[in-house]
C-alpha positions as CSV (number, residue, x, y, z in Angstrom):
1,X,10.3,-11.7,4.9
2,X,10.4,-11.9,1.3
3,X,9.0,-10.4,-1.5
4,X,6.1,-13.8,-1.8
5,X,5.7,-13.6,2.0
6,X,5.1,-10.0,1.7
7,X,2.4,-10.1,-0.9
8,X,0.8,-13.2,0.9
9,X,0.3,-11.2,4.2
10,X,-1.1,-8.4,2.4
11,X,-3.6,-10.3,0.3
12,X,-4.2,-12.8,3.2
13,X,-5.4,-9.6,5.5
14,X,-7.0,-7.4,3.3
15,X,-10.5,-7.9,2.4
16,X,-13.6,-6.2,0.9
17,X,-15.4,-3.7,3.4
18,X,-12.1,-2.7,5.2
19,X,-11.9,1.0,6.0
20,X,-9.0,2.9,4.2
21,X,-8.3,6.1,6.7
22,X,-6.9,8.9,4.6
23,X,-6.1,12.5,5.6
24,X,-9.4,14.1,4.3
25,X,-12.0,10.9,3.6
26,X,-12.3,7.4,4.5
27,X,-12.5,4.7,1.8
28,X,-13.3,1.4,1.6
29,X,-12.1,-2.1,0.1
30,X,-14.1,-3.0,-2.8
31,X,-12.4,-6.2,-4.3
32,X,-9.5,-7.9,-4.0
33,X,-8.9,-10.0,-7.6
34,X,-6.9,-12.5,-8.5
35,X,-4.4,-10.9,-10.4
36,X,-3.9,-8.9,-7.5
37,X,-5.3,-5.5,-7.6
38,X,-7.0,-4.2,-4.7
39,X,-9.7,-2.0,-5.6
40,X,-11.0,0.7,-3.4
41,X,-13.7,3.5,-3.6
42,X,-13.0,7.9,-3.4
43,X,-15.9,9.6,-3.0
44,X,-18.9,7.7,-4.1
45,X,-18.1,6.7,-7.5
46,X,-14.4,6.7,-8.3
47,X,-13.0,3.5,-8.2
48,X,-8.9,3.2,-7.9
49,X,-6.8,0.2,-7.4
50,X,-3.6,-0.7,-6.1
51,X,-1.8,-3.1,-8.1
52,X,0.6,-6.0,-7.3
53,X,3.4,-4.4,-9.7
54,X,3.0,-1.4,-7.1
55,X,3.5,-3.6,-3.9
56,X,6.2,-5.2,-5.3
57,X,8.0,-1.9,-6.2
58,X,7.4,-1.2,-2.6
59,X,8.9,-4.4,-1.1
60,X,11.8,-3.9,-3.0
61,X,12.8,-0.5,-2.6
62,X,11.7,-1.4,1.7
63,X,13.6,-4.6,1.7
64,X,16.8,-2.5,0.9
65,X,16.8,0.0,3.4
66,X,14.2,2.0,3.0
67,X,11.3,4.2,1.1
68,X,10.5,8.0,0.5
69,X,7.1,9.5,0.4
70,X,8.6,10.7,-3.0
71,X,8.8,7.6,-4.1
72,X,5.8,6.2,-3.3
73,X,3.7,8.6,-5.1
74,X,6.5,7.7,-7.9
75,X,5.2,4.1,-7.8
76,X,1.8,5.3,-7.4
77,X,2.0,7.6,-10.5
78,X,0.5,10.7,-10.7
79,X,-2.5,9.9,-12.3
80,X,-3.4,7.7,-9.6
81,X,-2.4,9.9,-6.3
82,X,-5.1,8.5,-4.0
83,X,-3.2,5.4,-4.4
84,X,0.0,7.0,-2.6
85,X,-2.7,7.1,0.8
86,X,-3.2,3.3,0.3
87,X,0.0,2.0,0.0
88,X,0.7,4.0,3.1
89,X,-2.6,3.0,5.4
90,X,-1.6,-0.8,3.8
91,X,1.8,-0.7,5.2
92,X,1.0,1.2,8.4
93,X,-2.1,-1.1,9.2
94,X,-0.5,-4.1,8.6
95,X,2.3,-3.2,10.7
96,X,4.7,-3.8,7.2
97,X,6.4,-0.2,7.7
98,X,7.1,2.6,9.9
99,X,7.4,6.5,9.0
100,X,10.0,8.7,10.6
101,X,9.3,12.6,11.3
102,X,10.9,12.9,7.7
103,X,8.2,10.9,6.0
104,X,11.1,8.5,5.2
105,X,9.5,4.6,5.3
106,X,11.9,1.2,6.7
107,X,10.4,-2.5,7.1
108,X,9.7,-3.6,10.7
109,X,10.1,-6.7,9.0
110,X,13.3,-9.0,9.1
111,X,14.8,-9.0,5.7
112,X,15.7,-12.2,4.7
């Protein structure tokens, strides 16, 4: 898969209304734009968005060999930490990723 295919899947399945399961809450899609952010809702008012800068980060660093929690909430920055839960129900959802018991992420895709 590469890096176009990858953000094509994601924005071709995701869409407004989707439920986001995190740990504590459930969130929802709001909007998916055309410059690629994906916007989702905490609570009932706070309104975050994962960006395609971010999922490209995250191809990258899955495409060679592999991803750490750590890093993902590095991506995801720490003002924006509800974001590390999205990347993470994005790529589990979408079957893009697998975690091992370390929290340590690897593509079930084939790399091209």
């Amino acid at each position: 898969m590469t890096e176009q295919e990858f953000l094509k899947f994601i924005y071709s399945s995701i869409h407004p209304g989707m439920e986001v399961r995190k740990p504590k809450k459930i969130s929802r899609i709001l909007d998916v734009t055309p410059d690629g952010k994906i916007y989702y809702l905490i609570g009932t008012q706070n309104k975050k968005a994962v960006t395609r800068d971010d999922l490209c980060k995250i191809y990258r660093l899955l495409s060679k060999g592999g991803l750490s929690n750590n890093k993902i909430a590095e991506i995801s920055g720490t003002s924006r930490p509800c974001n590390n839960t999205t990347v993470k129900w994005i790529l589990t959802h979408f079957g893009l990723a697998r975690q091992d018991v370390l929290g340590y992420w690897q593509a079930t895709w084939k790399i091209k």
